[in-house]
C-alpha positions as CSV (number, residue, x, y, z in Angstrom):
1,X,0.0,0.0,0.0
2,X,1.7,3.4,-1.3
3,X,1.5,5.8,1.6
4,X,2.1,9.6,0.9
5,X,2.9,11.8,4.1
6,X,3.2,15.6,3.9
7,X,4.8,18.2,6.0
8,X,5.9,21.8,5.7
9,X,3.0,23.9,6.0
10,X,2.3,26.5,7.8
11,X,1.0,29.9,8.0
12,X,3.2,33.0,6.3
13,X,2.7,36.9,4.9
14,X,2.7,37.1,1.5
15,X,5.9,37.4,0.0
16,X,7.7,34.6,1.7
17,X,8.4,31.2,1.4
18,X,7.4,27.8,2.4
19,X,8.5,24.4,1.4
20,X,6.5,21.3,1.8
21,X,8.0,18.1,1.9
22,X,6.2,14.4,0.7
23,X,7.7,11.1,2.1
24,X,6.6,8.4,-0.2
25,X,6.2,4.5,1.5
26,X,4.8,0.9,0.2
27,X,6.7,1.1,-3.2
28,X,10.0,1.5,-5.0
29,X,10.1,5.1,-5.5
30,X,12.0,6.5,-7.9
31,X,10.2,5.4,-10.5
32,X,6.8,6.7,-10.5
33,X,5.6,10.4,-10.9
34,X,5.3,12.5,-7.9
35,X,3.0,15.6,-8.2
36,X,1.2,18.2,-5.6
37,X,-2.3,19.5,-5.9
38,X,-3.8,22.0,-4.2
39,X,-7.7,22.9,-2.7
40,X,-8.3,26.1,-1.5
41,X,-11.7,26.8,0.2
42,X,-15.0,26.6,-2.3
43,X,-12.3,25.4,-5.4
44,X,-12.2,22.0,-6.9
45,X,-8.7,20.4,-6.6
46,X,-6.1,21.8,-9.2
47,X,-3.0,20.9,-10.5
48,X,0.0,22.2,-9.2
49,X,3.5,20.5,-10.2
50,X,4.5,17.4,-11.1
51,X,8.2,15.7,-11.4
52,X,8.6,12.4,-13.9
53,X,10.7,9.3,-12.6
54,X,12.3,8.9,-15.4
55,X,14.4,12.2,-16.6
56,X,12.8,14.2,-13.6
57,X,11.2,16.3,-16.1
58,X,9.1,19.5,-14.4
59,X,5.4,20.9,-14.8
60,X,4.2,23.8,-13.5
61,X,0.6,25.3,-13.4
62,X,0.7,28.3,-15.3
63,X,-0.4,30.3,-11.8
64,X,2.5,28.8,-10.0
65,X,5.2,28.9,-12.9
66,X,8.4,30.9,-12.1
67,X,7.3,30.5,-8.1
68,X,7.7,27.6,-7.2
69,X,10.4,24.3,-7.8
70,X,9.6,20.9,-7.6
71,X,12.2,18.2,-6.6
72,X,12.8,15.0,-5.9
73,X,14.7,12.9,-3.9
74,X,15.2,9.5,-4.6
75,X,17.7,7.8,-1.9
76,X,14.9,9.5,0.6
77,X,11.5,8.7,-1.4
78,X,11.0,12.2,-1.0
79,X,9.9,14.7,-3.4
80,X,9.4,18.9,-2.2
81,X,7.5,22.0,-3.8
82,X,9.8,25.0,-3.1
83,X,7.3,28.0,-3.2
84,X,8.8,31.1,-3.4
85,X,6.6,34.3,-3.2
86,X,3.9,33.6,-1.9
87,X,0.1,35.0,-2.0
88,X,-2.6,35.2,-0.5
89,X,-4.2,32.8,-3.4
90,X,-1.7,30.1,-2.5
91,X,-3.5,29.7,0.6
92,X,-5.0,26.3,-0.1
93,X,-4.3,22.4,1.6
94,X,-2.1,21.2,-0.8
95,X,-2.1,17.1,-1.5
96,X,1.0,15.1,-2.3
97,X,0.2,12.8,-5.6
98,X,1.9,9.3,-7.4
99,X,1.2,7.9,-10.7
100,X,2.3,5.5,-12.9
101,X,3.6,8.1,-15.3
102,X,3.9,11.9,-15.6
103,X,0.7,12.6,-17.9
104,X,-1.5,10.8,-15.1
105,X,0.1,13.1,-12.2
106,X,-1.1,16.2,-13.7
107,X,-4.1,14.8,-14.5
108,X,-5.4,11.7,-12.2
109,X,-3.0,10.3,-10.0
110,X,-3.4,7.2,-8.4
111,X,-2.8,7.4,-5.0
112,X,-3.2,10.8,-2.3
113,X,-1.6,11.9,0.6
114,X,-3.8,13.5,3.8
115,X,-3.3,17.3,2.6
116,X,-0.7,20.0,4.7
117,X,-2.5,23.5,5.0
118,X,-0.7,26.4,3.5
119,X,-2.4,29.6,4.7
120,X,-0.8,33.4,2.9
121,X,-2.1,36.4,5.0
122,X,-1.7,39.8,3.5
């Protein structure tokens, strides 16, 4: 059973930075897609950023782009989300995400972690 455990949030002013952290469990790791999501209050879930297993290519929501990093590391089944800058329209919980492959992590991943609040103030 693939467990996904977040860390890292918090509550910051706008303008600084936060990184959340994703320890991965169950399964080999380096393989598979790691993404995050993100739900902020009276929003459906959205995509976020999502790092392959193979070449550890990057993608970025176009609202996040230039923000924040995403990263992985495989000796620690780990993978981060660096967010730099932050606003007050980050403020969301942001969900941890595997997949089989990069296309179904920024689309429909197969397996969720619990969520980590991230709340901007102004």
């Amino acid at each position: 059973q693939v467990q996904l455990v977040e860390s890292g949030g918090g509550l910051v002013q706008a303008g600084a930075s936060l990184r959340l952290s994703c320890a991965a469990s169950g399964r080999t790791f380096s393989p598979y897609a790691m993404g995050w999501f993100r739900q902020a209050p009276g929003k459906e879930r959205e995509f976020v950023a999502a790092i392959s297993g193979s070449d550890e290519s990057t993608y970025y929501a176009d609202s996040v782009k230039g923000r924040f990093t995403i990263s992985r590391d495989n000796a620690k089944s780990t993978v981060y989300l660096q967010m730099n800058s932050l606003k007050p329209e980050d403020t969301a919980v942001y969900y941890c995400v595997s997949a089989w492959n990069i296309i179904r992590a920024t689309r429909s991943p197969e397996y969720w972690g619990q969520g980590t609040q991230v709340t901007v103030s102004s």
